[in-house]
N, C-alpha and C positions, 0 to 999 in steps of 0.2 A: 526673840520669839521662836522658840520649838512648833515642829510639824508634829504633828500626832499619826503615828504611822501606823496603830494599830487597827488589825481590822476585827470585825467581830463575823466570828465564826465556832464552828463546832468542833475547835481544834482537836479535843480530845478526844473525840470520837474519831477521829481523820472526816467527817463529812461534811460538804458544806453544797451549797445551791445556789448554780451558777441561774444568771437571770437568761431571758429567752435573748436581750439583746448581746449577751455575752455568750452566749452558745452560737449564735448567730456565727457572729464573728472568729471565731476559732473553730467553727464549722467550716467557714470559708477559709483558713488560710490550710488545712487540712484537706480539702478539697471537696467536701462532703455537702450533700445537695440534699434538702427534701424533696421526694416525689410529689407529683400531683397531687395527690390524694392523700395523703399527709397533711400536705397544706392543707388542702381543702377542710378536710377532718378538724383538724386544730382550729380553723375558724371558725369554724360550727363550734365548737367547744368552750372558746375563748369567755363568754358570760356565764358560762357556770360554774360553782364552786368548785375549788381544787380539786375537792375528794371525786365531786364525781367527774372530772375532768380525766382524773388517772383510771378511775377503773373503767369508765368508758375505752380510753386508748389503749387499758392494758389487756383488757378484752377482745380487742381488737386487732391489735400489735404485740400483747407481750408473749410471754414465753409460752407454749403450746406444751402440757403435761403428756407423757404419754402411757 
């Protein structure tokens, strides 16, 4: 009996989407901490749909135009 090793992903593009429990973890061995209020934020977030999940944080957090 063969393992099946493949995983599915967006090879071809090169991107793919690590889950929060796998950021977690590689946050930590990287040394890398969410702030308070990160956290906090993300809990308040956590039942709403993806879309507006990102543009909330990225509103908040992302990159600042100038």
């Amino acid at each position: 009996m063969t393992k099946n090793t493949k995983t599915r992903s967006r090879t071809r593009s090169g991107k793919f989407v690590l889950g929060e429990s796998a950021f977690r973890k590689i946050s930590a061995v990287e040394g890398i901490k969410l702030s308070k209020r990160l956290s906090i934020d993300l809990a308040a977030v956590m039942d709403l749909p993806a879309e507006k999940r990102r543009s909330i944080l990225f509103a908040k957090y992302g990159a600042k135009k100038q």
